[in-house]
BALOBA-1460 file (C-alpha; in Angstrom, 3 decimals):
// residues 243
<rec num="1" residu="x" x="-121.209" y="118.541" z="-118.633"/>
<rec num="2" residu="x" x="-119.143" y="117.360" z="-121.885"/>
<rec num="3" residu="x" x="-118.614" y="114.542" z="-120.302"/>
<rec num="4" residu="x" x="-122.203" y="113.700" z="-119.749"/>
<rec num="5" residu="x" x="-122.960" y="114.464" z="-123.252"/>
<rec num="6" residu="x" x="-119.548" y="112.317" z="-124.709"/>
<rec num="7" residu="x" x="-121.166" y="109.401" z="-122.892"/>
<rec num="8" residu="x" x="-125.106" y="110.150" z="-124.090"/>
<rec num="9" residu="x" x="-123.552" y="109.891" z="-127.569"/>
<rec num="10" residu="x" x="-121.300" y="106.815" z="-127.116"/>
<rec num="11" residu="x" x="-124.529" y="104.770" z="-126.058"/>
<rec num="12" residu="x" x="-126.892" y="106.520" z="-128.562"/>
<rec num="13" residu="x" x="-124.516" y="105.007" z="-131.309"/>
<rec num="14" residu="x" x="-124.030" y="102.093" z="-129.340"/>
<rec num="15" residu="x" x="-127.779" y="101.204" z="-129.772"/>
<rec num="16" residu="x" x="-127.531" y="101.930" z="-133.317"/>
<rec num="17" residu="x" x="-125.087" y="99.697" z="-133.988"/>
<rec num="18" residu="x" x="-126.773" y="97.048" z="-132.298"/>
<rec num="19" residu="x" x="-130.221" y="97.916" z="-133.721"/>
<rec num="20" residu="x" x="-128.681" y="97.658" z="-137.254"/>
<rec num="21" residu="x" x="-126.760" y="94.473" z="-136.706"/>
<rec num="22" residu="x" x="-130.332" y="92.824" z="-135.377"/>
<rec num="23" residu="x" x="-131.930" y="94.239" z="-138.614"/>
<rec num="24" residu="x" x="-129.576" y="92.731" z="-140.874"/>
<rec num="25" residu="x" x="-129.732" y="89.406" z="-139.159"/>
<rec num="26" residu="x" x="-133.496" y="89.615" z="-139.381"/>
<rec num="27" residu="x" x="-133.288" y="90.489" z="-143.033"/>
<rec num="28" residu="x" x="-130.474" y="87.588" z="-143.268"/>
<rec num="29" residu="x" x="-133.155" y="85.171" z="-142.252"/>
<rec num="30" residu="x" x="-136.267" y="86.270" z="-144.273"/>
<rec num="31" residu="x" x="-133.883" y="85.908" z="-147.410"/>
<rec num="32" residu="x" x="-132.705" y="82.307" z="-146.367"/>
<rec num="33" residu="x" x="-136.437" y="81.488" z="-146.131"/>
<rec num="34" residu="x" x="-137.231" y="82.828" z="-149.734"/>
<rec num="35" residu="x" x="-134.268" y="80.654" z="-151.204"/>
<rec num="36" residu="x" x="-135.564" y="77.510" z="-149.437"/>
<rec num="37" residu="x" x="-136.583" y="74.751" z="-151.752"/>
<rec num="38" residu="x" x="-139.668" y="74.151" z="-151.097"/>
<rec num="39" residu="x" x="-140.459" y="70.518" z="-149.126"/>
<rec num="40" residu="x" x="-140.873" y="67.913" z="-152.092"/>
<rec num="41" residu="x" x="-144.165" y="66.253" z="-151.004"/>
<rec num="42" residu="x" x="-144.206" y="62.363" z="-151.790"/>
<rec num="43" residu="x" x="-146.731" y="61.217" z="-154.045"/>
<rec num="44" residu="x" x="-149.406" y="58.846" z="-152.416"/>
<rec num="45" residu="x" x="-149.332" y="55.282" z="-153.422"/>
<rec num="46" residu="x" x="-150.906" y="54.602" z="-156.794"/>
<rec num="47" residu="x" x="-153.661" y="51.420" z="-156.049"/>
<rec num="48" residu="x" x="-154.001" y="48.913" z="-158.807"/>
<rec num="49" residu="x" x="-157.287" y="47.304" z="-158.232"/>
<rec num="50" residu="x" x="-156.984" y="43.363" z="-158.066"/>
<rec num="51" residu="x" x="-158.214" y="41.156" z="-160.588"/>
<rec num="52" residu="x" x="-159.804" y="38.413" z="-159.387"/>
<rec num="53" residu="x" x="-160.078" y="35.152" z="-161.654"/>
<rec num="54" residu="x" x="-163.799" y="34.966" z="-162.921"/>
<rec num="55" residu="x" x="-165.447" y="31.942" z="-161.292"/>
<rec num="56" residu="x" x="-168.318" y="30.156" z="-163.179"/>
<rec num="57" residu="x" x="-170.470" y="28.441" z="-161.099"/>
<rec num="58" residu="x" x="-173.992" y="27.016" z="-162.475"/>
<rec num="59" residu="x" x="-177.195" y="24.716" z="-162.732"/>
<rec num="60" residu="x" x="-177.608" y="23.758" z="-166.665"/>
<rec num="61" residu="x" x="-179.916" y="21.229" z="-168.118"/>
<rec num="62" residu="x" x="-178.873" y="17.420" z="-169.118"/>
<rec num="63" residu="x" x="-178.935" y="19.156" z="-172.564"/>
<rec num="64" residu="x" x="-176.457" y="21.482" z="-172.152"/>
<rec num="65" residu="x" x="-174.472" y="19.169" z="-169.919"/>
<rec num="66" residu="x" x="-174.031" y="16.881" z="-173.013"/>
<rec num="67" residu="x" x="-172.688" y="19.078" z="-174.860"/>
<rec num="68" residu="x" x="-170.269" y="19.920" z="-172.932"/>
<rec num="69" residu="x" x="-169.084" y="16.170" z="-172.564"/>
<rec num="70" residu="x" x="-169.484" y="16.426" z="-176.514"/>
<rec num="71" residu="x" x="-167.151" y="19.582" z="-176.377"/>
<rec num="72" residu="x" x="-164.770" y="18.626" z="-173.882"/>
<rec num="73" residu="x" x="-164.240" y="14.592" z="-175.134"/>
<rec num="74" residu="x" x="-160.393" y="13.794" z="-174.523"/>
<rec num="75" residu="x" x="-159.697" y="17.385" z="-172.576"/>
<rec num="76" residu="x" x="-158.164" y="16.243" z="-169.399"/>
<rec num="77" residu="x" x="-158.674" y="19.570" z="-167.675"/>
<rec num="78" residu="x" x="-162.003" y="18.529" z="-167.868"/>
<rec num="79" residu="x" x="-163.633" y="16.266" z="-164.924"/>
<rec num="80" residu="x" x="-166.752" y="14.516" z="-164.388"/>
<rec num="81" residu="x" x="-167.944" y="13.693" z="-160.872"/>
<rec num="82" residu="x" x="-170.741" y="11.239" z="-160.177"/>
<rec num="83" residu="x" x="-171.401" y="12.531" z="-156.121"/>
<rec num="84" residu="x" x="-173.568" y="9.352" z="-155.739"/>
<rec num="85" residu="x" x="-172.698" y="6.438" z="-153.169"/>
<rec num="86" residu="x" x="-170.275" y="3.701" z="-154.777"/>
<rec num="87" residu="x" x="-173.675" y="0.801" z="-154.973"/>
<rec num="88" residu="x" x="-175.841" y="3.839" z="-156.804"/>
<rec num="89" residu="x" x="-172.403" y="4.659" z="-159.195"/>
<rec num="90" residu="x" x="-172.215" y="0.485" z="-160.028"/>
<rec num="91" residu="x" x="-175.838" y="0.591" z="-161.310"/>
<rec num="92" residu="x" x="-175.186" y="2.900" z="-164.370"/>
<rec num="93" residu="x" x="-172.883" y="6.298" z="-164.546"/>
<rec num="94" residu="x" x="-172.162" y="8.892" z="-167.360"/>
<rec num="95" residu="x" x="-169.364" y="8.020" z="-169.295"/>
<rec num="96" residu="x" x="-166.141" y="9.151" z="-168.442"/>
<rec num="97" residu="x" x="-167.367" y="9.780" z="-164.589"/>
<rec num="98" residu="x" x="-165.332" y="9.548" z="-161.451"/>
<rec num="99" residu="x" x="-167.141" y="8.769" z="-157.946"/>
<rec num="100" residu="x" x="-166.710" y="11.029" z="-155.019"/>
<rec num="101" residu="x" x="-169.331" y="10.036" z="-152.419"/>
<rec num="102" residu="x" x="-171.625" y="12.955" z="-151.284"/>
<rec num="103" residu="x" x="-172.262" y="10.989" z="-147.702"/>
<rec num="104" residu="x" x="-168.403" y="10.451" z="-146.744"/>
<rec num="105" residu="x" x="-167.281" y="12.010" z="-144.028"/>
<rec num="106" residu="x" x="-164.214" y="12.698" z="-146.462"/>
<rec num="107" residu="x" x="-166.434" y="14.247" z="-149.124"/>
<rec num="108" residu="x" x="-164.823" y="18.057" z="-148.538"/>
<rec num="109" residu="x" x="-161.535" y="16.997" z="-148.184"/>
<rec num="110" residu="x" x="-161.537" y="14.516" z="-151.496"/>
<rec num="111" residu="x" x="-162.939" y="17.857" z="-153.459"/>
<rec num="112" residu="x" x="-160.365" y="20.433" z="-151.615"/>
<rec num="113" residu="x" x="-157.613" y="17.916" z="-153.023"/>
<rec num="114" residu="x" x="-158.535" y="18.550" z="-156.642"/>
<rec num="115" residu="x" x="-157.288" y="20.600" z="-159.441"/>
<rec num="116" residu="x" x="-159.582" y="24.086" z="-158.687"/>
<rec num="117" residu="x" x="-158.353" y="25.650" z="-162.177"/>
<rec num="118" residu="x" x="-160.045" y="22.863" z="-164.309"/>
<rec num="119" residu="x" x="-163.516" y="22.622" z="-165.411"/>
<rec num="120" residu="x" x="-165.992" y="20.367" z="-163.384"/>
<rec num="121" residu="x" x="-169.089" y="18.719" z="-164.666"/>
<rec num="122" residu="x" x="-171.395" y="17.342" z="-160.883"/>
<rec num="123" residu="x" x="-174.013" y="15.219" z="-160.868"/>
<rec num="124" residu="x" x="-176.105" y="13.282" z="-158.664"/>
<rec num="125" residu="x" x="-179.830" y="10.881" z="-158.655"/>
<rec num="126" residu="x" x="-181.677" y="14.195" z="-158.834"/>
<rec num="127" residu="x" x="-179.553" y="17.033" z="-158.476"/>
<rec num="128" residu="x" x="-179.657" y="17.981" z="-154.514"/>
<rec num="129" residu="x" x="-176.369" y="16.383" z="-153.531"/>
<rec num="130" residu="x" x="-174.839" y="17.551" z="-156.382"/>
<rec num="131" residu="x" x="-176.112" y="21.139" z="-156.061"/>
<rec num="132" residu="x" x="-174.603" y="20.912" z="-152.459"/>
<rec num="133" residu="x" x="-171.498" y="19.923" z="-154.000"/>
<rec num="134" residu="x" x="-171.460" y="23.240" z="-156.094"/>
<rec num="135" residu="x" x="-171.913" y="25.050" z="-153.179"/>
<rec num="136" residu="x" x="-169.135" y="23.284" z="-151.564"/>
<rec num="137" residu="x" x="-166.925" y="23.660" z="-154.538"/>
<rec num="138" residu="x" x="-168.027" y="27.779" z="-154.669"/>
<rec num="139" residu="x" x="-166.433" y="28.167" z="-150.967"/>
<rec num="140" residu="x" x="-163.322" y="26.312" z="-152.215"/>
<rec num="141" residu="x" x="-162.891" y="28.713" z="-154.951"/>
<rec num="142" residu="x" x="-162.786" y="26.491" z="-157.770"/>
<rec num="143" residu="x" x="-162.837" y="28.233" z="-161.586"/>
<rec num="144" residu="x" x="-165.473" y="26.681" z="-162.625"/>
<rec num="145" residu="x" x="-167.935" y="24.026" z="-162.351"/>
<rec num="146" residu="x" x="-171.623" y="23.130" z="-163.381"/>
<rec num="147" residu="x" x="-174.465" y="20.914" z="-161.815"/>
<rec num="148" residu="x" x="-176.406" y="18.449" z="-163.656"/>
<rec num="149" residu="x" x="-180.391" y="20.154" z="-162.914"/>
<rec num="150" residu="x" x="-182.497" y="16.999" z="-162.579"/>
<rec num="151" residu="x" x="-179.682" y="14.547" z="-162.239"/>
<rec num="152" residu="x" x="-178.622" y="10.949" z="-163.801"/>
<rec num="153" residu="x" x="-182.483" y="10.161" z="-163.455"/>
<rec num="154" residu="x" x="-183.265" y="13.386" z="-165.890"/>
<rec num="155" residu="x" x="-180.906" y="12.764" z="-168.047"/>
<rec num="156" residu="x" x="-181.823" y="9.453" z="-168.751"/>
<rec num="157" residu="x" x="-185.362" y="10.726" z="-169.199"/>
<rec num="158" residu="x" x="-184.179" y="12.867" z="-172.389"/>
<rec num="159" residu="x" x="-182.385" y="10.136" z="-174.073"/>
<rec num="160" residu="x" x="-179.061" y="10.793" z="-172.880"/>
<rec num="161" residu="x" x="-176.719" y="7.330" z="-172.303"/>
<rec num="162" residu="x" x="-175.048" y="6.154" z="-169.690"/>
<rec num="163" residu="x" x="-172.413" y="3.326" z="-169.141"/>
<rec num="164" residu="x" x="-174.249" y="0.076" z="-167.562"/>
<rec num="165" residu="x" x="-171.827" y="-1.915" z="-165.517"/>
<rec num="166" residu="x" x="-172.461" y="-5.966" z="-166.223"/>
<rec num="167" residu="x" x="-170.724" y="-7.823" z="-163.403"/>
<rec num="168" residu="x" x="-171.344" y="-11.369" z="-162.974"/>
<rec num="169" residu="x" x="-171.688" y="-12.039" z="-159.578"/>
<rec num="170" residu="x" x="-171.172" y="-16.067" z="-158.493"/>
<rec num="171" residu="x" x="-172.050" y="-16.645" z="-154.908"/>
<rec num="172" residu="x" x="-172.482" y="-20.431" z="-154.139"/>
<rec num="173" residu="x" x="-171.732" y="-23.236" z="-151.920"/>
<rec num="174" residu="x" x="-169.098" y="-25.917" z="-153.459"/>
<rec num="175" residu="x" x="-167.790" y="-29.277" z="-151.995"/>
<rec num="176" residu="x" x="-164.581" y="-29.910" z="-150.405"/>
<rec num="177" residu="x" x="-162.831" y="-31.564" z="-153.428"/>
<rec num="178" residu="x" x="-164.258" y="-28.763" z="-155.899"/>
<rec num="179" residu="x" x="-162.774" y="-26.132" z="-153.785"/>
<rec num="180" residu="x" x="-160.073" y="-28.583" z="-153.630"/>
<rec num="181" residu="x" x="-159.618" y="-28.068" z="-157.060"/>
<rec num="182" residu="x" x="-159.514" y="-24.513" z="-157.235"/>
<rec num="183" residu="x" x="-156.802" y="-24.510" z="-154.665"/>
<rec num="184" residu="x" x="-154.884" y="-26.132" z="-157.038"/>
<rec num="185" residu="x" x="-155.722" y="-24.140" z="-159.820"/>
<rec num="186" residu="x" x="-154.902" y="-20.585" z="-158.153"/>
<rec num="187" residu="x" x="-151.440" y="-21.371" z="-156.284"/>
<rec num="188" residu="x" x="-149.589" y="-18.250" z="-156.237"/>
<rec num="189" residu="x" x="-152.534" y="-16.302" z="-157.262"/>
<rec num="190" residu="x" x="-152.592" y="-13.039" z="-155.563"/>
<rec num="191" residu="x" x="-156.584" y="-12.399" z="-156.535"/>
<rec num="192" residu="x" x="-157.287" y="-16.063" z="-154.916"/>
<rec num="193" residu="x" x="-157.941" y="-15.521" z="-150.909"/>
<rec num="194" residu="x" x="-159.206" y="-18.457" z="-148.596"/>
<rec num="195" residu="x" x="-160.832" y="-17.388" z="-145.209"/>
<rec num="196" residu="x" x="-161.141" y="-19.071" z="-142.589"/>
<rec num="197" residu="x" x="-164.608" y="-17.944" z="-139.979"/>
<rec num="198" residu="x" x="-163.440" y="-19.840" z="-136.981"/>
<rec num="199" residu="x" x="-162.073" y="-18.383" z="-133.558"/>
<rec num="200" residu="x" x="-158.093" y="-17.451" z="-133.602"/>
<rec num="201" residu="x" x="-157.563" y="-20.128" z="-131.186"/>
<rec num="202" residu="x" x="-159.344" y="-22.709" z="-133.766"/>
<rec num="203" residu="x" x="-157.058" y="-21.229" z="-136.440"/>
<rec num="204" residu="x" x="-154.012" y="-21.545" z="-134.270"/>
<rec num="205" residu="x" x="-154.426" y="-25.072" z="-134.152"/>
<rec num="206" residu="x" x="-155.695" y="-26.016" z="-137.373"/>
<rec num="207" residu="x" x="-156.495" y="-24.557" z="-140.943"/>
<rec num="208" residu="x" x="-156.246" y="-24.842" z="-144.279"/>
<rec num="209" residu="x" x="-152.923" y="-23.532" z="-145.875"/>
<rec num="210" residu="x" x="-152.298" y="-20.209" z="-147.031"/>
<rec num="211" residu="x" x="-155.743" y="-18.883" z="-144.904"/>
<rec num="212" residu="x" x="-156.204" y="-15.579" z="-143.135"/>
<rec num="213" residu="x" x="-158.195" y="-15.626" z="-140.223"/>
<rec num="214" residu="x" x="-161.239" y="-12.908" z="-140.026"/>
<rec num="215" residu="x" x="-163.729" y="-14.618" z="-136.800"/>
<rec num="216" residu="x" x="-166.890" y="-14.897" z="-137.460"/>
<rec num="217" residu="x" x="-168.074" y="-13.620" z="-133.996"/>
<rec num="218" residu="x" x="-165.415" y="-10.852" z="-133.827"/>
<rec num="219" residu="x" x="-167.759" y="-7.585" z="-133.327"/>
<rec num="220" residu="x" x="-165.691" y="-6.079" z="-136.447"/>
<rec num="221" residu="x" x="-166.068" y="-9.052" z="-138.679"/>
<rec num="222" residu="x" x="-168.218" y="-6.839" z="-141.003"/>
<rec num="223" residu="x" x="-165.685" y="-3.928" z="-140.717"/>
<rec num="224" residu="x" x="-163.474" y="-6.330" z="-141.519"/>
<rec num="225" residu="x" x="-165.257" y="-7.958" z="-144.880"/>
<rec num="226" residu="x" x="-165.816" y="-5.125" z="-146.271"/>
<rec num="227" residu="x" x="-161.849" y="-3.894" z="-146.579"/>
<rec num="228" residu="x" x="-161.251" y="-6.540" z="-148.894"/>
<rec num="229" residu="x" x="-161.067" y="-6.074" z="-152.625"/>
<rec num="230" residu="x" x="-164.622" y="-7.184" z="-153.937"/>
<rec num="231" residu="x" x="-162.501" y="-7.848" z="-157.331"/>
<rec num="232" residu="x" x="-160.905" y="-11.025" z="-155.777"/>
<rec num="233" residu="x" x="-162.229" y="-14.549" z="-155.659"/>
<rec num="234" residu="x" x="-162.401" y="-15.680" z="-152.160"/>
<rec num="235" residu="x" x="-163.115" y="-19.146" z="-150.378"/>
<rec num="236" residu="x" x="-164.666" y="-19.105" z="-147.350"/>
<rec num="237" residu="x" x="-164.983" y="-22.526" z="-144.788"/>
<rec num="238" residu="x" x="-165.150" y="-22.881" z="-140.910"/>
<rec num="239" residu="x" x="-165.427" y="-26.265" z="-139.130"/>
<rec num="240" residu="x" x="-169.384" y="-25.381" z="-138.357"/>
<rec num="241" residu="x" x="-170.750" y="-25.060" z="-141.926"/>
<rec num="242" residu="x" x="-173.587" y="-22.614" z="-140.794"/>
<rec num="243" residu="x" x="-171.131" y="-20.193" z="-140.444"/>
């Protein structure tokens, strides 16, 4: 019997021990948690809105186009383009104007190529190609640019001037020993071209020194004609004259 009770006791304080060891271990824990720094949350990304570059794109009136070319004389950030073809451009242009034809295939491509950060003053006969132009120029993010309402034929209307080009143009037929003569004049000349109409197997065996061949009945004899510098002075001959 004291046995039985020895050994009721020994597990009775058995259990205590334990229970009290698991307590402190609980209490342990609950204290760690309390002395925990708390998780240092990261602060979110701060946006800066983006600032895009104000772009000025607009119709004004020959008036106010003036003035501008008043404004901007000798300002080489400054650029006026004349988007009418290269025959319309030789018949009278605002001063200062560059030519960028509207119909070439390269028309995009010759804008894309400029400076977009300077300022752009577009004009055309009557303002539609030119307005396209602006809307061109718009896509290609230029700063800023203007359109010419009314175009080179409403400016001239109010007054406004415009540089008249006055080449002399001499077209004629001349006689052996005059053009003679003017191959003797213009040796070594550079801006002095003979040309000679016939068939390359004509030229092979006969033609007039210092001649390029361009054949008459070659299918890209106009192609051909109009590559060459319309500055030069040029002598034409074959052995049929009504070539």
């Amino acid at each position: 019997m004291k046995k039985t009770k020895t050994l009721i006791l020994l597990i009775l304080s058995v259990s205590l021990v334990t229970g009290v060891m698991l307590m402190g271990g609980c209490v342990g824990k609950e204290v760690d948690k309390e002395n925990e720094a708390p998780p240092q949350e990261t602060p979110a990304e701060i946006e800066t809105p983006s600032r895009e570059a104000t772009q000025i794109i607009e119709d004004i009136t020959p008036q106010e186009a003036f003035a501008l070319t008043q404004q901007n004389q000798g300002n080489p950030d400054f650029v006026i383009i004349d988007v009418r073809t290269p025959e319309e451009f030789s018949e009278g242009y605002i001063e200062g104007a560059i030519n960028i034809d509207f119909y070439s295939e390269a028309f995009p491509d010759e804008l894309d190529i400029l400076d977009k950060n300077k300022t752009y003053l577009i004009y055309c006969l009557i303002g539609g190609r030119s307005g396209s132009a602006l809307d061109i120029m718009e896509e290609l993010n230029f700063r800023e640019a203007y359109n010419v309402s009314g175009g080179i034929i409403q400016w001239e209307a109010e007054g406004l001037p415009t540089i008249q080009q006055t080449t002399t143009q001499t077209i004629k037929d001349i006689t052996a020993q005059e053009a003679f003569a003017l191959f003797q004049q213009n040796q070594n000349n550079p801006d002095f071209i003979i040309i000679d109409l016939d068939s390359p197997e004509s030229f092979a065996k006969e033609h007039i020194e210092d001649a390029i061949n361009i054949a008459y009945y070659s299918e890209t004899f106009e192609d051909e004609l109009k590559k060459l510098d319309k500055n030069k002075t040029y002598i034409v001959y074959c052995r049929c004259p009504g070539r």
